[in-house]
C-alpha positions as CSV (number, residue, x, y, z in Angstrom):
1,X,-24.2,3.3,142.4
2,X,-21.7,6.2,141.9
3,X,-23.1,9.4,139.7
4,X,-21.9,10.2,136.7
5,X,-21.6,13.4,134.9
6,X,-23.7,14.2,132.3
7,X,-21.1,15.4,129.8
8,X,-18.9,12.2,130.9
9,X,-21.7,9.5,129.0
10,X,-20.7,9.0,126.0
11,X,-17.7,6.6,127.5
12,X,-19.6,4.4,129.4
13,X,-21.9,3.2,126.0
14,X,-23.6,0.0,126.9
15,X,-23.1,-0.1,130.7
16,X,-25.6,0.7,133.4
17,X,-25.1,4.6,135.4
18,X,-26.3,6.2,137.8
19,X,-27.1,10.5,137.0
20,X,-28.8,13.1,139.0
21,X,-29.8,16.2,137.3
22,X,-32.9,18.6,137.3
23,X,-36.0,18.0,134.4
24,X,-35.7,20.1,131.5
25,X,-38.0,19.0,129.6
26,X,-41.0,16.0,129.8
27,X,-42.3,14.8,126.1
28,X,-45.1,12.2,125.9
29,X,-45.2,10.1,122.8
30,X,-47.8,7.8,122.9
31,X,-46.2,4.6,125.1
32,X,-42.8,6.7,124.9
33,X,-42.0,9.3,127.7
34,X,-38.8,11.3,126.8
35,X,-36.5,13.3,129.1
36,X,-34.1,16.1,128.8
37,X,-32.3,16.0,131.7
38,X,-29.5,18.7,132.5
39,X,-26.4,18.5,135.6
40,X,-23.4,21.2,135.7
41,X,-21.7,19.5,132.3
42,X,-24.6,19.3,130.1
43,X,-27.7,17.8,129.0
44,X,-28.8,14.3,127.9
45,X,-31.7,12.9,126.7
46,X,-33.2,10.0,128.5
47,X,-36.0,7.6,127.0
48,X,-38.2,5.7,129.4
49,X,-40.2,2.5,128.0
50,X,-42.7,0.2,128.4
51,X,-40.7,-3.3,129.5
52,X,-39.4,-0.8,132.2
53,X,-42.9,-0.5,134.8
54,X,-42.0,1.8,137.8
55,X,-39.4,3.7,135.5
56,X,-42.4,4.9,133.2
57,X,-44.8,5.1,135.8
58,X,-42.7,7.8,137.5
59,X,-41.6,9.6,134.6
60,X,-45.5,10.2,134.1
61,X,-45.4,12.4,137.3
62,X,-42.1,14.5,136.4
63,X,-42.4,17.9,136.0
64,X,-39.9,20.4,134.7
65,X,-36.9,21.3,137.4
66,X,-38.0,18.7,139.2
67,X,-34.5,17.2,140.8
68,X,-34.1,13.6,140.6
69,X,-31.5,10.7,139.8
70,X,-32.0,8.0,137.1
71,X,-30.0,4.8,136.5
72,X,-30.3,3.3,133.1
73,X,-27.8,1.8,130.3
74,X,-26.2,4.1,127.9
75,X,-27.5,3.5,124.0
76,X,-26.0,4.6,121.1
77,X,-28.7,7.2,119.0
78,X,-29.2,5.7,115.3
79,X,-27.2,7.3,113.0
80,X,-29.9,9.5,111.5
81,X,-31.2,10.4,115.2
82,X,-27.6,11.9,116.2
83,X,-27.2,16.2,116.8
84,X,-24.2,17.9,117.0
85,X,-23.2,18.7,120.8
86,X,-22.8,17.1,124.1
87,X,-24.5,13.5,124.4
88,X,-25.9,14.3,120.7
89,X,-24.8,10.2,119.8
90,X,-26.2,8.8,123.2
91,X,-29.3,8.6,125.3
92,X,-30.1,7.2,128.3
93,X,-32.8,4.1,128.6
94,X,-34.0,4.8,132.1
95,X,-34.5,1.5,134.4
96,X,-35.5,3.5,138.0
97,X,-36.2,6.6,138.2
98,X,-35.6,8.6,141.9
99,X,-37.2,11.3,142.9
100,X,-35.4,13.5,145.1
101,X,-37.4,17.3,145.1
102,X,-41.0,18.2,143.7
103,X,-40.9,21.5,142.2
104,X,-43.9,24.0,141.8
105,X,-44.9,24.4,138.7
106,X,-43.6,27.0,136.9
107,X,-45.3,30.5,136.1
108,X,-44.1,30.0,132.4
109,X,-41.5,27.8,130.2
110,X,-38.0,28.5,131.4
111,X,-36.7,29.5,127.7
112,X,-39.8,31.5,127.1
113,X,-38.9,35.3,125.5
114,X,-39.5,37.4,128.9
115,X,-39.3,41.6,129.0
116,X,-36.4,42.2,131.2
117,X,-38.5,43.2,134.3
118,X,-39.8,39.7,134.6
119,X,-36.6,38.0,133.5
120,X,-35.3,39.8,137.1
121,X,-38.1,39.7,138.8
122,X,-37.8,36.0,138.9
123,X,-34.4,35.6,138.9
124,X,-33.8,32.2,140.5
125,X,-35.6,30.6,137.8
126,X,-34.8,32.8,134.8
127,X,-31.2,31.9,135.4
128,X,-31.6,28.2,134.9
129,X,-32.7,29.3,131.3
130,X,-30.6,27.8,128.4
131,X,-30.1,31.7,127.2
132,X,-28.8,33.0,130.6
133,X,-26.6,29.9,131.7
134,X,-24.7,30.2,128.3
135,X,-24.1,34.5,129.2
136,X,-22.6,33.3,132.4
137,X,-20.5,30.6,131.4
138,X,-19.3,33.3,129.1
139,X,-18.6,36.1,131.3
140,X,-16.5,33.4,133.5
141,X,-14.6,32.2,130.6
142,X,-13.5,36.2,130.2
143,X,-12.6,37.1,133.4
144,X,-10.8,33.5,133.6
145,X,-9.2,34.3,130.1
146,X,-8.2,38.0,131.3
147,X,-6.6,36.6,134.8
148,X,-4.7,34.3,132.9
149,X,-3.5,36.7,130.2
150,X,-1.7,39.2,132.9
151,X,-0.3,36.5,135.1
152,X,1.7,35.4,132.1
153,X,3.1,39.1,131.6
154,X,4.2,39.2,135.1
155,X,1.7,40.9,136.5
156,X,0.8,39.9,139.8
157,X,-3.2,39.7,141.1
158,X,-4.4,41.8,144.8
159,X,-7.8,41.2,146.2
160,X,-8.7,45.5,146.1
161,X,-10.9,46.4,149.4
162,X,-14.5,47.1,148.9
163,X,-14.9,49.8,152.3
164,X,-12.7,52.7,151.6
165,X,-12.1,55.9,153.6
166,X,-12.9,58.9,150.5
167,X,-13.8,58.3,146.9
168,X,-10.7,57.7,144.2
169,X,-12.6,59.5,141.7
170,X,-12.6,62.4,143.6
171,X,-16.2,63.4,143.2
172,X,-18.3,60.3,142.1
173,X,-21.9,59.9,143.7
174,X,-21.1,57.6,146.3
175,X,-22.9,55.2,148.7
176,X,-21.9,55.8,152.6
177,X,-21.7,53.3,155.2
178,X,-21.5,53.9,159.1
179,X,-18.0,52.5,160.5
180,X,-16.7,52.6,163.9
181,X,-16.4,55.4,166.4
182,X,-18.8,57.5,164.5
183,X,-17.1,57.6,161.3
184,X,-18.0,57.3,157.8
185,X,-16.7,55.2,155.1
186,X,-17.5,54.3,151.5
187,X,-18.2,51.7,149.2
188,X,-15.1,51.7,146.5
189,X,-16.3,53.2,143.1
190,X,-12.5,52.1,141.9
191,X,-9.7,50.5,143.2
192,X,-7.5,52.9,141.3
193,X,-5.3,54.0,144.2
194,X,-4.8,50.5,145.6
195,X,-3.3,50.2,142.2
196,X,-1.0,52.5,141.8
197,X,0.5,52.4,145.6
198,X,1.0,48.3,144.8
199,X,2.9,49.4,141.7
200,X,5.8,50.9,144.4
201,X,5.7,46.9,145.6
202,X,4.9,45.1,142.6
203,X,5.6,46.9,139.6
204,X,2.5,45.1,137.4
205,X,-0.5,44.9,139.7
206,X,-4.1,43.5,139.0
207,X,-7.2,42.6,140.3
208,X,-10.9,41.9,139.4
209,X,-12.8,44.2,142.0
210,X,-16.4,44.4,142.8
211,X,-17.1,48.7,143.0
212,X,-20.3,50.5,143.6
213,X,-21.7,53.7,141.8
214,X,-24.5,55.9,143.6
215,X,-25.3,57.6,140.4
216,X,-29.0,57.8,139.7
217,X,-28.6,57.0,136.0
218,X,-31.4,54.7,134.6
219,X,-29.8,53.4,131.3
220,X,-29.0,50.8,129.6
221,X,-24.8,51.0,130.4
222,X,-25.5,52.0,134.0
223,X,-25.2,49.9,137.4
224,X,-25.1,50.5,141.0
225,X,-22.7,47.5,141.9
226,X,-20.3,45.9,138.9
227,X,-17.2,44.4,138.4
228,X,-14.0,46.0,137.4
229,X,-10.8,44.4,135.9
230,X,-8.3,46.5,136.4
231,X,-4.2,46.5,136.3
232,X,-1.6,48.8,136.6
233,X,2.0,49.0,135.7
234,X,5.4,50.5,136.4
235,X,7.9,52.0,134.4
236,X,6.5,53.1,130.9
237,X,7.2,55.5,128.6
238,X,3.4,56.4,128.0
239,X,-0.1,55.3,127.7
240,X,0.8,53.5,124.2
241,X,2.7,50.9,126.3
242,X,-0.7,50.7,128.6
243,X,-2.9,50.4,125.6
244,X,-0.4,47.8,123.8
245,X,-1.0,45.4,127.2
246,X,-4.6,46.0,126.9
247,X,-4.9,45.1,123.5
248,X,-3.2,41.9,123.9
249,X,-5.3,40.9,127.1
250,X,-8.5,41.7,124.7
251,X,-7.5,39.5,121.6
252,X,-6.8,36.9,124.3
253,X,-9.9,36.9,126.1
254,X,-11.8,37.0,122.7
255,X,-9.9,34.1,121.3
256,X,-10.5,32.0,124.1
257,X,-14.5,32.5,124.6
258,X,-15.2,32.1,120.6
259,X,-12.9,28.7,120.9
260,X,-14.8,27.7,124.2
261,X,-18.2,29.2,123.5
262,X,-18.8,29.3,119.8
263,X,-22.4,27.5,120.1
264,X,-23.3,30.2,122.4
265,X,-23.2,32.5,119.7
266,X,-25.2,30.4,117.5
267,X,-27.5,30.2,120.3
268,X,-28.1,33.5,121.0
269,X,-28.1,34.7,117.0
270,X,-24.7,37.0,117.0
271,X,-21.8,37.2,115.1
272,X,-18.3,36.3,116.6
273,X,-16.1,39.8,117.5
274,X,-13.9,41.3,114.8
275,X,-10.7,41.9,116.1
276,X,-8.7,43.1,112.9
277,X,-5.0,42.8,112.2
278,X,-4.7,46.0,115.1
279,X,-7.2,48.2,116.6
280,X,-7.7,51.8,115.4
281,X,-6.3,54.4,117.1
282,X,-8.1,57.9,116.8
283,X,-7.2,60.6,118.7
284,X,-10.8,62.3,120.2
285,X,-10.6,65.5,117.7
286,X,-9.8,63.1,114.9
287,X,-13.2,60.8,115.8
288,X,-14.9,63.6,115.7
289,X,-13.8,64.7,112.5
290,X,-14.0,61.2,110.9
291,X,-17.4,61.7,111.7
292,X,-18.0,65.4,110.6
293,X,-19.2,66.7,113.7
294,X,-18.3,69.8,116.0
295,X,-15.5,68.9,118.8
296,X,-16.2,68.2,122.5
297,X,-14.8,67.1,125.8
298,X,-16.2,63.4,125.3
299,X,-18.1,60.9,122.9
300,X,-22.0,60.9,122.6
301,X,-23.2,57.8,122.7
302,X,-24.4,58.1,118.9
303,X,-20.8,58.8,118.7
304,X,-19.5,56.4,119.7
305,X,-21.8,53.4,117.8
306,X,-21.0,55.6,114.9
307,X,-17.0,55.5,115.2
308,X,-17.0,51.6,115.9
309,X,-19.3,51.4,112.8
310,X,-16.2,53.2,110.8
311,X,-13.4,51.0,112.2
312,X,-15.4,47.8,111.7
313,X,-16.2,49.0,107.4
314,X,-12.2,50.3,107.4
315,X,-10.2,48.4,109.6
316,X,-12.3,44.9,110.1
317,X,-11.9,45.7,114.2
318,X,-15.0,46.0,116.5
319,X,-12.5,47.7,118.9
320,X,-11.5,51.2,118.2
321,X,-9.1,53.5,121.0
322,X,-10.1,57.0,121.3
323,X,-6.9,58.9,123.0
324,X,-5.9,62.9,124.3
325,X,-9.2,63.8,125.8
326,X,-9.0,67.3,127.8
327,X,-7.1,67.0,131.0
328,X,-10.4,68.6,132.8
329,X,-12.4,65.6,131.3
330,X,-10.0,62.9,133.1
331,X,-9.5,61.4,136.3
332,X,-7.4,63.3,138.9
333,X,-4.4,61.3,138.5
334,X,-3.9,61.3,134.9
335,X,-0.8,62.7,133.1
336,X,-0.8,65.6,130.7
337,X,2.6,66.3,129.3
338,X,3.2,69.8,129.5
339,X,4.3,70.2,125.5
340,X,0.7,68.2,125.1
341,X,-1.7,70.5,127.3
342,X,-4.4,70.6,127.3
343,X,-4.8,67.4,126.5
344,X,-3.8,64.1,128.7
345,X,-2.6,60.9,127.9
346,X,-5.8,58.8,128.4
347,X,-8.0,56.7,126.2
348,X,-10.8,54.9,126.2
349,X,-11.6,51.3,124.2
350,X,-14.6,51.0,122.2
351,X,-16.4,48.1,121.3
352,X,-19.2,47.7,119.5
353,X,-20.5,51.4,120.4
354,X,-19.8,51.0,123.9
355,X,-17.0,52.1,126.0
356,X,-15.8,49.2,127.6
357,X,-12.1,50.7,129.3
358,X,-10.8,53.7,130.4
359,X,-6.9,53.9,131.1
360,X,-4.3,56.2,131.2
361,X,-0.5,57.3,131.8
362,X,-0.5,58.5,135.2
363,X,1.0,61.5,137.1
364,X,3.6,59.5,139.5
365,X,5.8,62.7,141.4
366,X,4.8,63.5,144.6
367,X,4.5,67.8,144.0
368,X,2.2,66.9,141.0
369,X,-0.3,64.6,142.5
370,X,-0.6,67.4,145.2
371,X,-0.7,70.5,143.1
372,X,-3.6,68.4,141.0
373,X,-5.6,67.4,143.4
374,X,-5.8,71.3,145.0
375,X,-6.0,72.8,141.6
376,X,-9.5,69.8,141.6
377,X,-10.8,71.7,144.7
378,X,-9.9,68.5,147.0
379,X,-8.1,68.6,150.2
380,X,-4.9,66.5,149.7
381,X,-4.9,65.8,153.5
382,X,-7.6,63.8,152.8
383,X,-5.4,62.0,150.3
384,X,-2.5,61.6,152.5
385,X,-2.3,58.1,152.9
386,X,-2.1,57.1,148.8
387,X,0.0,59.9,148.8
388,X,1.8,58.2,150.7
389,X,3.5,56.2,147.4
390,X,4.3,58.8,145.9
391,X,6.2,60.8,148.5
392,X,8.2,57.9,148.7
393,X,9.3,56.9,145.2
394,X,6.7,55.5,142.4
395,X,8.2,54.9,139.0
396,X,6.1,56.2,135.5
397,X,3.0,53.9,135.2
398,X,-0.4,53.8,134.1
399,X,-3.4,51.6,133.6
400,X,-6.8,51.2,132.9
401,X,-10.1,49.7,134.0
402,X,-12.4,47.3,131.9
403,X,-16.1,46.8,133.2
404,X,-16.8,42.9,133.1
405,X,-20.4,43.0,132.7
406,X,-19.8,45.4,129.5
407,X,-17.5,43.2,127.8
408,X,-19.8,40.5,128.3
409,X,-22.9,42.3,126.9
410,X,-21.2,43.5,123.9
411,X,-19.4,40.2,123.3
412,X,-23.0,38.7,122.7
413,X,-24.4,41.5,121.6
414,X,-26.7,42.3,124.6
415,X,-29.4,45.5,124.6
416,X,-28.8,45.7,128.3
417,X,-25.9,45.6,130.5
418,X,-28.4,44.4,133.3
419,X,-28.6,41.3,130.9
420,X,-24.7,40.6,131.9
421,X,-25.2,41.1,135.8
422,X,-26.4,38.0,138.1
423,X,-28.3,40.3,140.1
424,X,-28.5,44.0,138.9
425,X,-28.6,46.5,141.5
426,X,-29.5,49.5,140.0
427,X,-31.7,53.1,140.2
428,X,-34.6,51.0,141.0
429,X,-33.6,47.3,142.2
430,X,-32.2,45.3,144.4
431,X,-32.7,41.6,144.0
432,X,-36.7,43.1,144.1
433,X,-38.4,46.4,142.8
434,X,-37.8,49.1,144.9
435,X,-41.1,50.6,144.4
436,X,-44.1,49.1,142.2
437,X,-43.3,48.3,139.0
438,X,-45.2,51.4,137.3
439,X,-43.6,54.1,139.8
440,X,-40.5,52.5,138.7
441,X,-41.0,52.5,135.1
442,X,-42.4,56.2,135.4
443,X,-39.2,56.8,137.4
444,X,-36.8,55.1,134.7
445,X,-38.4,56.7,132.0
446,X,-38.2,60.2,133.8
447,X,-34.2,59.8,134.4
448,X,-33.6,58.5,131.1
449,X,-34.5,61.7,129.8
450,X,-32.0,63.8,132.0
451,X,-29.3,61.4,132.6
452,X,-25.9,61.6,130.1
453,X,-25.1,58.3,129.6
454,X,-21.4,58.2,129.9
């Protein structure tokens, strides 16, 4: 008999299927045995009776994430027996039951409140959780929501390379990786100049880029590996035009995961974001007025909580753009109008006390770029081959960079961006504990204490 989806039951009420799917959940009830029984499209529960021999005899044995396929005629719940949700008017009266793998038992319940070490720890199963399947299908939903947003504004998407020959940030820890012939590349920590050189082909370029950060910060924003989604575009008149774009790619990617995901936030206890009729706009001396304290190059983090706290009481808006920090805060490459100096045209988005993008108007003439990156302390012979687009003709652009597994935490409200990454590399991990887990705690603990969180 062909399988059927899980999430397709509810049309087939009254005729015999055939589903495969792991065990959720066994329940005993005297001669009763109940199953929740979960596939890719949801769950279902499945009731296994008396009349039906072998069926219950089986079911007796099941354990949870055991795989296994059933066939059984879809009932109709009673009226007062019905839930809200997939399958929540049907169930399944199992007739055979298959089993196709045994599992181990488990070292504890699958939805069981772990500390975040032991959630990672044991990954593989941890993700099968109700709690971290629902983060996931959310964090696809947004970079699905944010590709689709850009290709309707024309822009057009580039797969960005992960081995690069120097670093685009022009001074970020990076990792190093033995090429040919003796030479040394590096893992990307930005595909910002990929960007801007496809702006001379494209005009409106973007891509969603895996980058890698060999800073030793142990926080709870930091990663080693994480995902940017980037884009870039061509003939603006400054960074408002950039943040206008941005803005409109945000409401759609929140507007599409609260449609598509709203029980996840009911699941996970958290409120829905505020988008507000516009996002604030505060330049970064004015944020640090509105908040009475002394001006500086960046935001705190205390700052930053505190100013998304102020623009969700005045404007309704858990987003809030910070703009003009100090050229000698920025990137390289961004653009400081001469009549503005010393400030640049770049900005970062906030949400929810985190900064979640950082964009900017670029520098896009040739002499510039070059006089910039020497008055940086940086060789631009070492730049020659980005410079490259500029030598040859790039028109006023800008852009700006939005970390996936930051949107994602914020969006539900997560303590720790680790929490939004499959696998989290970080300071101490990959996939496993790079040391025992109380040299690494002693090690987290010691680089929390000296590491800005930025």
């Amino acid at each position: 008999m062909q399988r059927i989806l899980i999430g397709e039951l509810e049309q087939y009420i009254g005729k015999t299927v055939s589903i495969s799917g792991s065990v959720d959940v066994r329940r005993d009830h005297g001669k009763l045995i109940f199953l929740d029984i979960r596939d890719r499209s949801g769950n279902v529960q499945v009731v296994c009776l008396p009349n039906h021999t072998e069926a219950l005899a089986t079911a007796q044995e099941l354990r949870s994430e055991w795989i296994i396929t059933i066939e059984g005629v879809v009932n109709e719940r009673p009226e007062k027996m019905r839930i809200e949700g997939v399958n929540g008017r049907v169930e399944l009266e199992a007739t055979t039951i298959t089993v196709l793998v045994r599992a181990q038992e488990l070292p504890f319940e699958k939805d069981t409140e772990l500390n975040l070490d032991t959630r990672l720890d044991y990954r593989p199963l941890t993700l099968r959780s109700e709690r971290d399947r629902a983060i996931f299908a959310v964090q696809a939903t947004i970079a699905d929501a944010y590709r689709r947003s850009l290709a309707r504004q024309g822009f057009t998407e580039f797969q960005a390379p992960a081995l690069v020959g120097g670093d685009a940030e022009g001074g970020s820890a990076v990792f190093k990786v033995d090429y040919f012939y003796d030479k040394t590349a590096y893992l990307a920590t930005s595909p910002q100049l990929y960007k801007q050189i496809l702006v001379g082909a494209f005009e409106r370029v973007f891509t969603i880029a895996r980058i890698f950060r060999a800073e030793k910060s142990a926080t709870t924003r930091h990663l080693s590996e994480l995902t940017q989604m980037d884009f870039e575009m061509g003939f603006i008149k400054d960074e408002r035009e950039v943040m206008e774009v941005l803005e409109g790619v945000i409401r759609d990617v929140v507007t599409e995961v609260v449609e598509k995901h709203v029980d996840v936030f009911a699941t996970l206890k958290t409120e829905t974001p505020l988008l507000g009729e516009k996002f604030p706009v505060l330049t970064l001396r004015e944020a640090h007025e509105t908040l009475g304290v002394a001006p500086m190059d960046d935001m705190e983090p205390e700052h930053e909580r505190k100013i998304c706290e102020w623009a969700k009481e005045k404007h309704g808006s858990d987003f809030v753009f910070i703009t003009k920090f100090p050229t000698k805060s920025r990137a390289f490459y961004t653009y400081e109008d001469p009549s503005e100096a010393p400030y640049s045209r770049g900005f970062d988005l906030l949400f929810r006390g985190l900064e979640i993008n950082s964009g900017a108007e670029r520098i896009h003439t040739y002499d510039e770029m070059v006089q910039r990156i020497e008055a940086r302390g940086m060789d631009p012979k070492k730049f020659s081959f980005y410079l490259q687009a500029f030598k040859y003709g790039l028109p006023p652009h800008g852009g700006c960079s939005t970390g996936l597994e930051r949107l994602t935490a914020r969006m539900l409200n997560l303590s720790n961006v680790k929490e939004a990454a499959l696998f989290p590399r970080d300071l101490n991990r990959i996939d496993i504990l790079l040391s025992d887990n109380a040299e690494a705690a002693e090690t987290e603990h010691a680089t929390a204490q000296i590491t800005k969180e930025s």
